[in-house]
N, C-alpha and C positions, 0 to 999 in steps of 0.2 A: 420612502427610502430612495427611488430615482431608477434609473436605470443602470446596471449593475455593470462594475468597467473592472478591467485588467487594473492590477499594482502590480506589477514589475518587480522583485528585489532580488530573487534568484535568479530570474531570467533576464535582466536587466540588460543592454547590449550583447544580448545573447546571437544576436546575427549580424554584429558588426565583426566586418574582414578581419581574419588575424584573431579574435579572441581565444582563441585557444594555444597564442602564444604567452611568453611570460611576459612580453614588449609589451603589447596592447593591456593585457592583463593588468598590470601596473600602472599603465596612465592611466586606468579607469578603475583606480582605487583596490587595484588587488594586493594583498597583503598588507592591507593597514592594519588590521587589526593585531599583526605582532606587533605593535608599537606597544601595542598597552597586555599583549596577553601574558608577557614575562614577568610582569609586576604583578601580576595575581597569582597569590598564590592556591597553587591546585585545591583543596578543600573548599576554599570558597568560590573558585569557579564552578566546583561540582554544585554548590548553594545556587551560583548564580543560574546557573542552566536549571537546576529543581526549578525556582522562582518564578521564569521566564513560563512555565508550561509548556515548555517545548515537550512533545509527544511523536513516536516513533514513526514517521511518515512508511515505512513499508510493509503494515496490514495492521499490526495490533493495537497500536495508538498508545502505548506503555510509554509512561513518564521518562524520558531519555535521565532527565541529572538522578532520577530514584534509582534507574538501572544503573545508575555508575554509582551508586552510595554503596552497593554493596561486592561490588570490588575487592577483598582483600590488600590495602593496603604493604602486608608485610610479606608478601609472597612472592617471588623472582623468580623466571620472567613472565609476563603479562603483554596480551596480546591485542590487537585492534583488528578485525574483520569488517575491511566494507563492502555489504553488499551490493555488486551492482549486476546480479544477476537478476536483472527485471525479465522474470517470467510469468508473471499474472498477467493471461491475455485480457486485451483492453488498454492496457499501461505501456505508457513510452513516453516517458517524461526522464528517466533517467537516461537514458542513453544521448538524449541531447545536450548533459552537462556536462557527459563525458566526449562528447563530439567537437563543444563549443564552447563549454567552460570545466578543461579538466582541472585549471588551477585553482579553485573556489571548493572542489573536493579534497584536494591535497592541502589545502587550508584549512577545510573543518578537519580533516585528520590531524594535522599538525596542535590543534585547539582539543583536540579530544586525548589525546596521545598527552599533551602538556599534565592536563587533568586527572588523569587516572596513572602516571609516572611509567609510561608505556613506551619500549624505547626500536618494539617492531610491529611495524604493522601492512597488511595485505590486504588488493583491492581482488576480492572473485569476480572478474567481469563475465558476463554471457559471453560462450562461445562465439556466438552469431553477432557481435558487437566489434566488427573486425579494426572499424576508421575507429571507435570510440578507446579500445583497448591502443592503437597505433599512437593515437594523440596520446591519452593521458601517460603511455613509456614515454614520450619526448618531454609532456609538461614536467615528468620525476626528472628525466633525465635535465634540464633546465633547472628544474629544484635545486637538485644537487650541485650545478655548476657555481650558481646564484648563494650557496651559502644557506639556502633556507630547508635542506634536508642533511642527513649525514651525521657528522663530529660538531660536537660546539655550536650547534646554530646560535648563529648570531652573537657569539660569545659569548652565551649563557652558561655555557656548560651539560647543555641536555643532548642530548645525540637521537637521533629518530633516524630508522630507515625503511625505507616502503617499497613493497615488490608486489607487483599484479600476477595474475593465475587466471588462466582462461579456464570457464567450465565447460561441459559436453553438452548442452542445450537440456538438461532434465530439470523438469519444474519442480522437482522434491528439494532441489538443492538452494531454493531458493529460503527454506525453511533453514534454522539458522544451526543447529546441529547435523542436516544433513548436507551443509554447506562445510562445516569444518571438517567434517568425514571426508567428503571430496578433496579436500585442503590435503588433508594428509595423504593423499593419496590411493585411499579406501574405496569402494562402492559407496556412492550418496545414499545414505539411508540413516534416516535418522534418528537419534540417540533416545533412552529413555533418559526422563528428566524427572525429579532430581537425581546429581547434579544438574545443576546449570551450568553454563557454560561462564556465569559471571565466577563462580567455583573452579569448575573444571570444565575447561573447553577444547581449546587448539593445543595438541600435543599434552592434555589433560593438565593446561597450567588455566591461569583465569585468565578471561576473555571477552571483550564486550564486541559485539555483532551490531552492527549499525549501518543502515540506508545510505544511499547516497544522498536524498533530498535531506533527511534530517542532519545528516553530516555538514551541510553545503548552508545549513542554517546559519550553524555555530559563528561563521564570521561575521554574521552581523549580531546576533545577538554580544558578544563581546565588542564589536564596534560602536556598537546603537546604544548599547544598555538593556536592562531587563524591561524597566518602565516604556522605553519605547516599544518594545517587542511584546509586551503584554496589551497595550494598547492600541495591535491591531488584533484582529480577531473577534471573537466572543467568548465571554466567559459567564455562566449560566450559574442562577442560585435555585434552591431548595429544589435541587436533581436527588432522584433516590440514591440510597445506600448503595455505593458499590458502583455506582457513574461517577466517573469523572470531568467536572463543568469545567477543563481547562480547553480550550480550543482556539490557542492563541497561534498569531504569526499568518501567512498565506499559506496558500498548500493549490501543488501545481494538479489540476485536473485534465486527464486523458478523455476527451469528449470525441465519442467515436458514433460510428454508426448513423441511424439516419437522419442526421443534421447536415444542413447546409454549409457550414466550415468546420468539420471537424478537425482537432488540433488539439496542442497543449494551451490552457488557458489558467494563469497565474491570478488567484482572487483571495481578499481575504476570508478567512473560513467564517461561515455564520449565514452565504447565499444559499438560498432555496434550489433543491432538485430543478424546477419549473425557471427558475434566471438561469441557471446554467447553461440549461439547452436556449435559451432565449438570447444567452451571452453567444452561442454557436449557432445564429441565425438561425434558432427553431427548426420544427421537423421541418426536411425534405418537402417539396411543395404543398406546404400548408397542411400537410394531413393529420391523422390524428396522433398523441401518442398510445401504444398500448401498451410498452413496457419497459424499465427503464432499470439497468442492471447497474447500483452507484458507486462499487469498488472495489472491481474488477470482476470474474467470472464464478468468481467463489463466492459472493456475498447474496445473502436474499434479495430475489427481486422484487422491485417495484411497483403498482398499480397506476394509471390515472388520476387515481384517488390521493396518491399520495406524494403527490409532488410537490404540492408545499411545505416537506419538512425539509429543514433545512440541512445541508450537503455538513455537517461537520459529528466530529466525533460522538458526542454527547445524545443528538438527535437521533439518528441514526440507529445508535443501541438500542434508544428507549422504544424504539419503531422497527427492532428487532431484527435487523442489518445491519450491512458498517461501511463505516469511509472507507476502509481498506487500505489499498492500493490509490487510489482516486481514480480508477478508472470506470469512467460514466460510458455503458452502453446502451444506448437508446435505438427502441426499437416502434416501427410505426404499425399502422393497422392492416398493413398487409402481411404480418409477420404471422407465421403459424408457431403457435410458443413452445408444442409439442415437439416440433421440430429446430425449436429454439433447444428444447433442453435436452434433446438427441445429441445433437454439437459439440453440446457441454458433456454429457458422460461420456460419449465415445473419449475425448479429450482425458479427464480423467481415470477414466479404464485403462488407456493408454498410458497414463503418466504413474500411475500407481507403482512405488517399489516392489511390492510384494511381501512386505515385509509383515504385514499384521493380518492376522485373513480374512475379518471383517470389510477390510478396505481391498483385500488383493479376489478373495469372492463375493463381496454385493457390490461394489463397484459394478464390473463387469452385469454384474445381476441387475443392479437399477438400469443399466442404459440397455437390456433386451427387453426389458420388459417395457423400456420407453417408445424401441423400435419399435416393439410388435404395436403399441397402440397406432403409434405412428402411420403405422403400414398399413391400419386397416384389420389387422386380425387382431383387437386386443377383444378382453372378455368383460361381462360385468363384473367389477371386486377391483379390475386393475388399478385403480386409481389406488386405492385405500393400500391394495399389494403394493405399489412403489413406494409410499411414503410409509407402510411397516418396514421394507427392506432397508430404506433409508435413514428410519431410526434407528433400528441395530446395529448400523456401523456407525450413526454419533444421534441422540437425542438432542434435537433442535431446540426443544422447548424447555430443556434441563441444562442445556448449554454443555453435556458429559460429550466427552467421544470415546470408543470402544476399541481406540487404537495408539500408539506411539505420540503420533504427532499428530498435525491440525489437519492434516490431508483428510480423514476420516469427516469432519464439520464441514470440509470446504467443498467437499461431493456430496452432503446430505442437505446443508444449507436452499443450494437452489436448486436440489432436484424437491425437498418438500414442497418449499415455497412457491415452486412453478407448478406443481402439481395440487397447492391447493389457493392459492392466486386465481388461476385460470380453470378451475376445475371442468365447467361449461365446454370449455375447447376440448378437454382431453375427453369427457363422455362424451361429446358429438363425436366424436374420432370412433369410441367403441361403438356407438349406436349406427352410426352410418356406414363402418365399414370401412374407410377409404378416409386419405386427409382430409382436416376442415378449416377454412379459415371463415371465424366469426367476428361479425360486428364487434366492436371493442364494445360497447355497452352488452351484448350478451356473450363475450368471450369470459370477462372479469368478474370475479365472484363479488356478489356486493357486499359494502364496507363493514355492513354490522354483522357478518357473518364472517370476514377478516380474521384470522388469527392473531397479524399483527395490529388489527386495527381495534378504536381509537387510541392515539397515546396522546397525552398534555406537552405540550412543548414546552418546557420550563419558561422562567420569566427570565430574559438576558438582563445582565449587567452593564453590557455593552454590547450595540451590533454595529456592522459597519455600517456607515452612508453613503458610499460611493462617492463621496465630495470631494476627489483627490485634484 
């Protein structure tokens, strides 16, 4: 297949001077695709986005044109939320489209908004997104000037108007109900569901919630065509009941941690875990890896073992983790994973609403019980004690959670999996007393003893070649 290279299409002159103007924007093909988005009409752009496989680029990987098919039609007014409150640590890929291309957002909004007959809509950006929230007010404000936001765009007759909302830095809100609760005004906490927000969402009208990456899609897929946009990616046949083998399009990946250029790196989906870190100059001088977190903090980790599946949606699942977010944290063989997943609860414990008490007391409970191994005073049982505590607040292998929203999976997920991945590491920890950091061959639990291990990687339909 070659060695595995960047395709650009999101991020494309993403760092030439000025792009974050409407000037440069423009001579380098911004807003072409209203030439042709007026002439379709809305129902068959919602077809065409279904068709395309476009899937939710910010954690769930949910069919974007499926979630707009069920939109209410006959209901007024209707609402567009863009998330750009990227709080999955590991992830910073949106905030540079809001830095360096905020017009390419206000373009897939203007294409999403056409589509679902949406005539307001809100970008929630991270509080902490100070330059990215600065620019995309002047790219609206330029919008606006330009004709291509407001009354009549383009004397079509459709009127759209868009206003951003800073949020307070709380990762719950990044969740798409406790994102519109903040909207309103409210404590971020998120909503029982159903309704949904495609029902009842913002000011309890219907409402579709959408990423900035997957937002930032939309202009080329209506630029390009569907066939073109399905023909990058991979799209996988005879996947079980209930996987969806769509994994079309690039998808920008947050490669952090201990590789030699860490960065955002734009590929099309279907590269292997093991190319990625290989696209970001491999671990850190040559060592080994021992754990590789594939998207973002929430998602089951990684083994050695398991680096050859490949980084996309489809994979992923059946290997009982997820694309996520995309953000790849790689971690080398001097990593003590105990203390890796200390990190992670205190974080979690920390961000928790309080709202459900599964997740507002075992929270807190898994990341002492993580400490204490940590420390050196854990007991025989601890291990098995973290990962009962961790089931109660969501069943990992049942896929339930015991709480409101996802927050409950997204703290059970890698406190399980780190605790039974690395089992080795956390009972040297209780047996010795004191931290441990083990050889990667006897920190890692072996494969056939794996909970997520073996899975068949389905047959692709197409994978990319890197022959660009």
């Amino acid at each position: 297949m070659g060695t595995p290279k960047e395709l650009r299409i999101l991020y494309e002159n993403i760092d030439l001077p000025g792009m974050y103007t409407l000037e440069v924007y423009q001579q380098h093909g911004g807003y072409k695709s209203l030439e042709k988005l007026f002439e379709i009409e809305p129902d068959a752009l919602i077809e065409m986005v279904k068709e395309s496989g476009l899937r939710g680029r910010g954690g769930a990987g949910f069919s974007t044109g499926l979630k707009w098919s069920f939109v209410p039609k006959d209901v007024e007014p209707k609402y567009l939320c863009a998330n750009a409150d990227e709080s999955e640590p590991g992830t910073f890929s949106n905030r540079y489209i809001l830095q360096q291309k905020p017009h390419m957002l206000i373009e897939g909004i203007i294409i999403a908004c056409w589509a679902l007959g949406i005539h307001t809509a809100y970008v929630y950006v991270r509080g902490e997104f100070t330059l990215g929230k600065k620019r995309l007010d002047a790219a609206i404000a330029e919008a606006y000037q330009a004709g291509l936001l407001g009354k009549n765009i383009r004397g079509t007759g459709f009127d759209l108007d868009v206003y951003t909302h800073p949020g307070a830095g709380a990762y719950i809100c990044g969740e798409e109900t406790g994102l519109i609760e903040s909207l309103e005004g409210k404590r971020g906490q998120p909503r029982n569901k159903p309704p949904f927000p495609a029902v009842q969402g913002l000011f309890m009208k219907p409402t579709v919630v959408q990423n900035v990456e997957t937002l930032s899609n939309l202009p080329f897929i209506v630029q390009n065509g569907v066939e073109w946009y399905k023909n990058l990616g991979t799209i996988y046949k005879d996947t079980p009941r209930g996987v969806d083998p769509m994994n079309t399009g690039t998808k920008l990946y947050c490669v952090s941690g201990h590789v030699e250029r860490p960065g955002v790196y734009e590929v099309e989906m279907g590269l292997t875990v093991r190319e990625l870190i290989e696209m970001a100059g491999g671990v850190r001088g040559g060592r080994q890896v021992k754990a590789v977190i594939p998207g973002g903090s929430s998602a089951p980790v990684l083994t050695p073992y398991e680096l050859d599946v490949p980084c996309d949606f489809t994979c992923l699942q059946m290997n009982k983790t997820m694309l996520g977010s995309g953000g790849v944290i790689v971690m080398d063989e001097t990593v003590n994973t105990v203390e890796a997943l200390l990190n992670l609860m205190e974080f979690y414990a920390h961000e928790s609403c309080g709202q459900c008490t599964p997740c507002r007391n075992g929270t807190p409970w898994v990341r002492d019980i993580t400490r204490r191994i940590f420390e050196g005073r854990g007991k025989p049982g601890d291990v098995d004690h973290l990962i009962e505590v961790a089931n109660m607040i969501a069943d990992v292998d049942a896929f339930t959670w015991n709480t409101i929203c996802v927050f409950g999976i997204a703290v059970a997920w890698p406190a399980v999996s780190f605790a039974r991945k690395f089992r080795p590491e956390f009972e040297a920890h209780i047996r010795e007393g004191r931290p441990v950091v083990l050889p990667v061959e006897e920190a890692v639990t072996p494969p056939e003893e794996n909970y997520a291990w073996p899975q068949t990687i389905p047959e692709a339909v197409r994978r990319p070649t890197w022959d660009y």
